[in-house]
C-alpha positions as CSV (number, residue, x, y, z in Angstrom):
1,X,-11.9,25.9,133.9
2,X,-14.6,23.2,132.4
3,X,-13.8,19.5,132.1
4,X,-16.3,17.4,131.7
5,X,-16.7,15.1,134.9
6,X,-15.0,11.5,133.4
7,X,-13.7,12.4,130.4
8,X,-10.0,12.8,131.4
9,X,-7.5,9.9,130.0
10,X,-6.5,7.4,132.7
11,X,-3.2,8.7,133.2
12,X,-4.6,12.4,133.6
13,X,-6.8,10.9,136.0
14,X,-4.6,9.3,137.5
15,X,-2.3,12.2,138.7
16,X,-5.2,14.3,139.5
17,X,-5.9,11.6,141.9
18,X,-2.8,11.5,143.6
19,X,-2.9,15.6,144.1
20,X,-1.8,16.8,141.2
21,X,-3.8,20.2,140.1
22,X,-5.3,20.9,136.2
23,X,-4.3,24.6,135.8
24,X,-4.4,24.7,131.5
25,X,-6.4,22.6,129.2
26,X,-3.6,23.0,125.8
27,X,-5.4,22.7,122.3
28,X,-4.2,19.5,120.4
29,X,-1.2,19.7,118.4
30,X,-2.5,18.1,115.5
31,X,-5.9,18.2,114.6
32,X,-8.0,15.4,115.7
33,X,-5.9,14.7,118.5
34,X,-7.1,14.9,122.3
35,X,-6.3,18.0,124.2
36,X,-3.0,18.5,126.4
37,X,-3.5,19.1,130.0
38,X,-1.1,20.9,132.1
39,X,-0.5,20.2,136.3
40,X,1.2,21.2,139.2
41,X,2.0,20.1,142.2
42,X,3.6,20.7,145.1
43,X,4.8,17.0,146.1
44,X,8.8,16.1,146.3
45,X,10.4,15.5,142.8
46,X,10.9,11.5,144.3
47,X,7.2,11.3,145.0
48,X,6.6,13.1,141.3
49,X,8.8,10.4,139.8
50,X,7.0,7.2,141.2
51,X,3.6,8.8,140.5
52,X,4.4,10.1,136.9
53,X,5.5,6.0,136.4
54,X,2.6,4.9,137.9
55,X,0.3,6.9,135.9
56,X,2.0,6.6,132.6
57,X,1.4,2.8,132.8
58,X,-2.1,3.3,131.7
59,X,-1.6,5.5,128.8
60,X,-2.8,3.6,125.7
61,X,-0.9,4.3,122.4
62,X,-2.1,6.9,120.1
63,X,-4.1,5.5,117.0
64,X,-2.2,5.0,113.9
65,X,-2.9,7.9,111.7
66,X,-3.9,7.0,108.3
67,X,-1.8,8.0,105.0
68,X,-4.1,10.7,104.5
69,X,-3.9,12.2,108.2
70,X,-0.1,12.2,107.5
71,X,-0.3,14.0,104.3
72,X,-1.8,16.6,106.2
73,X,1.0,17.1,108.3
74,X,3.3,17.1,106.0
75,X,1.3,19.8,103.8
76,X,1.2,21.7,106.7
77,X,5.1,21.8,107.6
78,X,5.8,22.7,103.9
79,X,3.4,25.9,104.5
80,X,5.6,26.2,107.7
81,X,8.6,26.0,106.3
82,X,7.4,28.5,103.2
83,X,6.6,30.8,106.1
84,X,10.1,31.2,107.2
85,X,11.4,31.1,104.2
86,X,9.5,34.3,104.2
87,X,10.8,35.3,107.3
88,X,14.1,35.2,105.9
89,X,15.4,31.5,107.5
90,X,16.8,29.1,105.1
91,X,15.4,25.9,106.3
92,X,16.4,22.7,104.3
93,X,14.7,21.2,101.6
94,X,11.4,18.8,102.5
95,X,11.6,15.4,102.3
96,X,9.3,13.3,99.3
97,X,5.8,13.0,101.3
98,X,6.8,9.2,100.6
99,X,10.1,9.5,102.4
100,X,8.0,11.7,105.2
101,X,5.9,8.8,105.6
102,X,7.9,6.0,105.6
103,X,10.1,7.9,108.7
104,X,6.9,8.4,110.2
105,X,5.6,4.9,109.9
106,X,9.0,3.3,111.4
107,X,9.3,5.7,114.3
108,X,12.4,7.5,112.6
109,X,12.6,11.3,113.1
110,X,10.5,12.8,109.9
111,X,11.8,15.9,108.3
112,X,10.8,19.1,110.1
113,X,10.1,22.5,108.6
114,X,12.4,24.4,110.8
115,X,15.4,21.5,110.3
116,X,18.5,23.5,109.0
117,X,17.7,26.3,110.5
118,X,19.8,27.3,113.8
119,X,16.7,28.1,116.4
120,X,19.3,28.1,119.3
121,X,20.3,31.2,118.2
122,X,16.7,32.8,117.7
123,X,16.2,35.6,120.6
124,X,12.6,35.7,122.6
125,X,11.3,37.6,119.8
126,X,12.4,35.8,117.1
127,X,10.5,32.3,118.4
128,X,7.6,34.7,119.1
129,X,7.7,35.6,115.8
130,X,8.0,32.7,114.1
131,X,5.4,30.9,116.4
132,X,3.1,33.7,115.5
133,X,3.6,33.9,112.1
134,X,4.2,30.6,111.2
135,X,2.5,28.5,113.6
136,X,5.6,25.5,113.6
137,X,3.1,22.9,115.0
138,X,5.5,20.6,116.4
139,X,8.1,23.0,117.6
140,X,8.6,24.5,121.4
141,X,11.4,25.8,123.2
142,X,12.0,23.9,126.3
């Protein structure tokens, strides 16, 4: 896998530096945004804990996005939330793009294509699906 020499972020560094391992380099969630990276190690959970603090002290905040990078967003979950309406979901209706933005701006959950619709029930296949088909930027089972 190819990262160039010094262009991790700090924190990224950071880990790496304290033994941690880069096994995936994730695309960015939204476009425009940096890459994810994903690690492993195979320190003790206390050492992971006082590391992962460490490390996250020199993450800088993400730049505010402007109106128009949130209107993307939001044009993008409607499609989303068209798509499973297609799939046969019934998720609720969107918010106003200035209702979107406002929650987004104050730090308050924003509206969500899938909200309404009960993905705690969906099977393996079903979240495969959707994912597939309908991309669901924000949205991951964990």
């Amino acid at each position: 896998m190819y990262v160039p020499t010094g262009r991790l972020p700090p924190d990224t560094q950071c880990l790496l530096d304290h033994g941690f391992r880069l096994t995936a380099v994730l695309p960015a969630e939204v476009p425009g945004d940096a890459p994810g990276y994903k690690l492993e190690t195979d320190l003790d959970p206390d050492q992971i804990d006082e590391i992962s603090k460490e490390c996250r002290k020199l993450v800088s905040p993400p730049p505010e996005k402007s109106d128009a990078e949130v209107k993307v967003i939001y044009d993008r979950w409607t499609e989303e939330r068209l798509c499973l309406i297609g799939l046969g979901y019934h998720p609720l209706e969107p918010s106003t793009f200035e209702k979107f933005l406002a929650d987004w701006r104050t730090g308050v959950s924003p509206w969500m294509p899938a909200d309404g619709v009960d993905t705690g029930t969906w099977s393996g296949a079903d979240y495969e699906t959707a994912k597939q088909t309908c991309t669901l930027e924000f949205f991951s089972r964990e």
